[in-house]
C-alpha positions as a printed NumPy array, in Angstrom:
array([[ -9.682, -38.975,  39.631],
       [ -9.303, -39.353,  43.086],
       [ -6.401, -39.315,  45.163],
       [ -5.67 , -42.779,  46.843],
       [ -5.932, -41.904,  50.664],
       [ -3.14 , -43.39 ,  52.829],
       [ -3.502, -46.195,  55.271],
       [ -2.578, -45.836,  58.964],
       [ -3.15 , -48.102,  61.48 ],
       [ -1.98 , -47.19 ,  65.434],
       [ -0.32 , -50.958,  65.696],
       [  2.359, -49.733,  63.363],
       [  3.36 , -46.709,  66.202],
       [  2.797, -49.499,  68.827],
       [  5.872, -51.096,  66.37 ],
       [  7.749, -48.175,  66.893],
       [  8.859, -49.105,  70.749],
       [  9.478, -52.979,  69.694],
       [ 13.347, -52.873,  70.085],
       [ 13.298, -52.377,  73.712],
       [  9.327, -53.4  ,  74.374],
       [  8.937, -55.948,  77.556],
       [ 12.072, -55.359,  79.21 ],
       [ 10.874, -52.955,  82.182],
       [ 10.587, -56.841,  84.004],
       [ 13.187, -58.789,  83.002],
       [ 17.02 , -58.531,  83.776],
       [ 18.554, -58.953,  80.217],
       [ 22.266, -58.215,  78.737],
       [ 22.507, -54.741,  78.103],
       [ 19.666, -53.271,  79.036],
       [ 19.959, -52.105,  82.575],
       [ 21.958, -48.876,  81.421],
       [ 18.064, -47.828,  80.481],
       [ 16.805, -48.081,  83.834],
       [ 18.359, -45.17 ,  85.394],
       [ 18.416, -42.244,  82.34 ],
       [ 16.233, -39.179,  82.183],
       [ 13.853, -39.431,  79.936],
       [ 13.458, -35.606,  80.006],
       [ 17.229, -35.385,  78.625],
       [ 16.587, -35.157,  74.707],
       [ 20.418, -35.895,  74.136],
       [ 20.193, -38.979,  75.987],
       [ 17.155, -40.505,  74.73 ],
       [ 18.148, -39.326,  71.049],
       [ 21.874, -41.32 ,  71.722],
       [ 19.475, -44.378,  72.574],
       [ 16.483, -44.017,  69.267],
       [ 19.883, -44.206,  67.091],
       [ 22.039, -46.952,  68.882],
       [ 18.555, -49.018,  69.32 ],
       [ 15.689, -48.089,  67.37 ],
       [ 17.026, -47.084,  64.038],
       [ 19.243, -50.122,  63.656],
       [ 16.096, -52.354,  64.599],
       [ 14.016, -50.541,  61.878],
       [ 16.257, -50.741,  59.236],
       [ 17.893, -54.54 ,  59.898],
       [ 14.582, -55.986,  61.082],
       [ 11.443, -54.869,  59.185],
       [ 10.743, -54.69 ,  55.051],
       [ 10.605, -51.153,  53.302],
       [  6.936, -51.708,  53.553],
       [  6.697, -51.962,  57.176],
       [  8.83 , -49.255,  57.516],
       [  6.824, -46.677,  55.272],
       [  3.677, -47.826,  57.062],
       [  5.519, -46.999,  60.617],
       [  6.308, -43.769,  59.16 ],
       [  2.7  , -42.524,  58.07 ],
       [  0.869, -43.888,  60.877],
       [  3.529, -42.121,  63.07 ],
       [  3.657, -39.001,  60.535],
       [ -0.459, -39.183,  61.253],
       [ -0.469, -39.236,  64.782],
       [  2.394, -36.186,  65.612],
       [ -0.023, -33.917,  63.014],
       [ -3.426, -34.366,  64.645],
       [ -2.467, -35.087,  68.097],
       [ -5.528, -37.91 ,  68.219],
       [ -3.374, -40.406,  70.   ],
       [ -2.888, -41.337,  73.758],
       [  0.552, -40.972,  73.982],
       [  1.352, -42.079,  77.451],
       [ -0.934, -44.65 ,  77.157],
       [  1.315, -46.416,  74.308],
       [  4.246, -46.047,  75.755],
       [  3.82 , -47.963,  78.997],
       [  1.72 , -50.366,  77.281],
       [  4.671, -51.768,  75.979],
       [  7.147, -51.989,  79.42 ],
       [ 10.477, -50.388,  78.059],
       [ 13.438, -50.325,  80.247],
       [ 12.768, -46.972,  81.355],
       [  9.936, -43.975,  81.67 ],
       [  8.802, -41.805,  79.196],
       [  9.343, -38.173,  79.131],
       [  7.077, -35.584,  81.178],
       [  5.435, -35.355,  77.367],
       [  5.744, -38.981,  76.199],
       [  4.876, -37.412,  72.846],
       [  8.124, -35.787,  72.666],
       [  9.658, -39.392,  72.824],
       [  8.044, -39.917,  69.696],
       [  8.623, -36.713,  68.095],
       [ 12.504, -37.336,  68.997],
       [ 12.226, -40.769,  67.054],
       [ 10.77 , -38.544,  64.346],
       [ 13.81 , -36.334,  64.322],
       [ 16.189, -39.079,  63.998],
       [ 14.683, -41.347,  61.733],
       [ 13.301, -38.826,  59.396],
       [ 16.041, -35.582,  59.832],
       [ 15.568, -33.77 ,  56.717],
       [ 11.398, -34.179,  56.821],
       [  8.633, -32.495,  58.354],
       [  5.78 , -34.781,  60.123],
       [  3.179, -32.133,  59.384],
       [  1.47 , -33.325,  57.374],
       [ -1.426, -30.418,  55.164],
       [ -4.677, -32.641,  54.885],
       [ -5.813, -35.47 ,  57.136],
       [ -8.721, -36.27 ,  54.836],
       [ -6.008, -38.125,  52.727],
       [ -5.889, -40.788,  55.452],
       [ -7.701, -43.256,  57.08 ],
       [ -7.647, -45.382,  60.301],
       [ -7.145, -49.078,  59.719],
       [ -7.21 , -50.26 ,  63.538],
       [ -6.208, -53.416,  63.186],
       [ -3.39 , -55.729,  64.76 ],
       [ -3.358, -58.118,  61.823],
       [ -2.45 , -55.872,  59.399],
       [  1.002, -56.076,  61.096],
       [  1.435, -59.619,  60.478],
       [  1.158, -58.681,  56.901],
       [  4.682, -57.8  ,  56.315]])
């Protein structure tokens, strides 16, 4: 019997940057101590994925959602098929990415998932689902 391959769909790494998406424009509360850090300072930007991003995951999204985050993010970091920079100022955070913008996502990796590799051994067990609906799903 064949293995069941596993769904990813970019949307769900587009997701990923929803705490903070949007507010490069807008004056809000709280978020113009993002404005001025160094993206290139892995300490900082880790501090910021746990105060901001990991909360939002867990408080704000279904198991579902997140496990569906998690491969299509797990996906991307192993084949390296993704435009990085490209998603990340698509969605106007309060501050730049890195000189890599992958390694933003890699960090997010790290502190989401600490004790896991995002390797993963055979891309023929997944498939591209690019579609924005699918988020609306959970």
């Amino acid at each position: 019997m064949d293995k069941e391959k596993i769904k990813i769909n970019p949307w769900f790494v587009h997701a990923l940057l929803s705490p903070l998406a949007g507010y490069a424009d807008i004056d809000v509360d709280g978020v113009d101590e993002y404005r001025n850090v160094d993206p290139n300072d892995e300490v900082t930007m880790k501090k910021i994925i746990r105060e901001v991003f990991l909360p939002f995951y867990k408080n704000r999204n279904t198991p579902e959602f997140c496990e569906k985050m998690k491969n299509s993010l797990k996906f991307y970091l192993s084949t390296n098929s993704f435009n990085w920079e490209r998603k990340f100022n698509s969605c106007l955070l309060p501050f730049d990415h890195p000189d890599n913008p992958r390694d933003f996502f890699v960090w997010i990796w790290e502190e989401w998932c600490p004790n896991e590799r995002y390797q993963i051994s055979n891309v023929s067990d997944y498939y591209v689902n690019d579609d924005i609906n699918e988020l609306q799903m959970y």
